[in-house]
N, C-alpha and C positions, 0 to 999 in steps of 0.2 A: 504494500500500500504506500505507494509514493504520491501520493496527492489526494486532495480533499476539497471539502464544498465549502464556502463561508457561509452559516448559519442566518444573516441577513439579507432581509427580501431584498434589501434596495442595496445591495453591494454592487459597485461597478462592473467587479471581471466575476459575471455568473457563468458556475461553470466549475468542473475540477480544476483546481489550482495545486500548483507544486508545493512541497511541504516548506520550504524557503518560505512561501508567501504568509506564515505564520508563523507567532511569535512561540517559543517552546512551553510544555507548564507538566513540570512533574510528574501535577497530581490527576492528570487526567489518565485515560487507558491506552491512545495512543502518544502521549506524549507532548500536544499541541493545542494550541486554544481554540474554540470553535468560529472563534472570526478570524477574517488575514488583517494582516498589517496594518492596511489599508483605514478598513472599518475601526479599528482599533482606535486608529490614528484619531479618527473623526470625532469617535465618542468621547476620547479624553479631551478631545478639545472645548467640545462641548458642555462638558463639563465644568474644565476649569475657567472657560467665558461665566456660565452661571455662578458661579463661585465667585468669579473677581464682581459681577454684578451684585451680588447679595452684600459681599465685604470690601464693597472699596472703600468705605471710610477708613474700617480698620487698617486694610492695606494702606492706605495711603498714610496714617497713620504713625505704623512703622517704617516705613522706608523712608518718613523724615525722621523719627529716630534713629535710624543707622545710617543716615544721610550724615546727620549733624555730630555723632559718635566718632564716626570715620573720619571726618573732616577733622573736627576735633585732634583726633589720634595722628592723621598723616603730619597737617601743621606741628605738635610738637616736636615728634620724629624729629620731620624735618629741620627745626630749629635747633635741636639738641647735635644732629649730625652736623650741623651749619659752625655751631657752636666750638665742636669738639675737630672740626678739620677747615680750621679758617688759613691755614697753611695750603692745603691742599685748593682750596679755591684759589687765592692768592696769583697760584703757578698758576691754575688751569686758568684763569685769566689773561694774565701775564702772556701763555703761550697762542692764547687766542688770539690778543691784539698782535703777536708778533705774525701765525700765520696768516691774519685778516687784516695785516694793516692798511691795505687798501679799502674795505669797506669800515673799519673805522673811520680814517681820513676823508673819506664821502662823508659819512656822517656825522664828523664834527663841522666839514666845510659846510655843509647844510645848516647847522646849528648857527655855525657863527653868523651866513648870509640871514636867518632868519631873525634872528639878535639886531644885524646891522639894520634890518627890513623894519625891525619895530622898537628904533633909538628914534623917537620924534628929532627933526632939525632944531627944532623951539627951546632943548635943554640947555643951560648956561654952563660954564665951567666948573662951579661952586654944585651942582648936580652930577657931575661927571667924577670929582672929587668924591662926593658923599658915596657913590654909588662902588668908587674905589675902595672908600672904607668898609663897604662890608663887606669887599672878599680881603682886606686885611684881618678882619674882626674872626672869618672862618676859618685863615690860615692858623690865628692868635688860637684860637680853641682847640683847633687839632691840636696844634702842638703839645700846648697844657695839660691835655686833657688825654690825649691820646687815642680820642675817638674822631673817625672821619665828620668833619661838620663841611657843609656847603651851602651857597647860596640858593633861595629858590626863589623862586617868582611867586606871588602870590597866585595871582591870575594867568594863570601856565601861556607862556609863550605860543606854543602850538596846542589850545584846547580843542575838545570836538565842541563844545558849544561859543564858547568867548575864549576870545585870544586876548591878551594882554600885552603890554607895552615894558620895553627894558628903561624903568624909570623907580630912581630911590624910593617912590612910595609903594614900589609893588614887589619889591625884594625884603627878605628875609633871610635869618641865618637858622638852620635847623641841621640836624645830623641827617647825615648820609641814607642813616635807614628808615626814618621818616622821608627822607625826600622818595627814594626807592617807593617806600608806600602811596605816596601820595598820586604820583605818577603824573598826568596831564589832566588831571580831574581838581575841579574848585568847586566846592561847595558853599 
């Protein structure tokens, strides 16, 4: 007996089917389930549609707790690892701008023309000064401090909603990993 009927009316391939086309089961007499694959396939689906229909609150439920769990657990990971191989980044940096130093260099020339692009003509010197003093003020803290601090724009340069202007009222000095955070976003 190398093949078999699938037990439902409405199964596609009516007709003896090879024993491949079913799934195996023990506990039956010849060793196979009485629908193929196929049907099988159907009913669980069907299934677990009405399932996820009855409990999607719940479902959804949980998968913002393991959403917010996970997130939770990678971000410390990842800061702990961040923490514990600041050496290791350091190089892999280092090695990066050495092999990419052409698109670095793109993309600081881009940065400084966009800087140049939003120095209004109208600034006076005594602005230009001021504006000098807060990357002295960020250099003054690195050093003291030993934590990267750098200038930011308040109202980021290149925003997706508002751009802002390279002028002492719209610079600040905040550390390096704030800035990283903050990214081209103003709230």
């Amino acid at each position: 007996m190398d093949s078999k009927v699938c037990r439902r009316k409405d199964c596609i391939n009516s007709g003896p089917q090879p024993l491949s086309a079913f799934h195996t089961n023990r506990w039956k007499k010849d060793g196979y389930y009485n629908i193929c694959k196929v049907c099988h396939a159907k009913e669980c689906l069907v299934a677990q549609t009405k399932y996820k229909k009855k409990n999607a609150k719940l479902l959804s439920q949980k998968a913002m707790a393991n959403a917010k769990k996970n997130y939770s657990n990678t971000r410390k990971n990842a800061n702990n690892w961040y923490k514990n191989n600041r050496d290791k980044v350091k190089r892999k940096n280092a090695d990066y701008v050495r092999r990419n130093s052409h698109k670095v260099n793109a993309y600081m020339r881009k940065r400084d023309a966009d800087k140049l692009q939003r120095t209004p003509k109208w600034l006076t010197k005594d602005d230009f000064k001021f504006i000098e003093l807060f990357y002295k003020e960020a250099a003054r803290l690195t050093k003291e401090t030993k934590i990267n601090y750098e200038v930011d724009h308040i109202v980021p340069l290149q925003g997706k909603i508002v751009s802002g202007l390279h002028v002492p009222w719209n610079l600040q000095v905040i550390t390096e990993s704030e800035n990283c955070h903050k990214h081209n976003k103003f709230e």
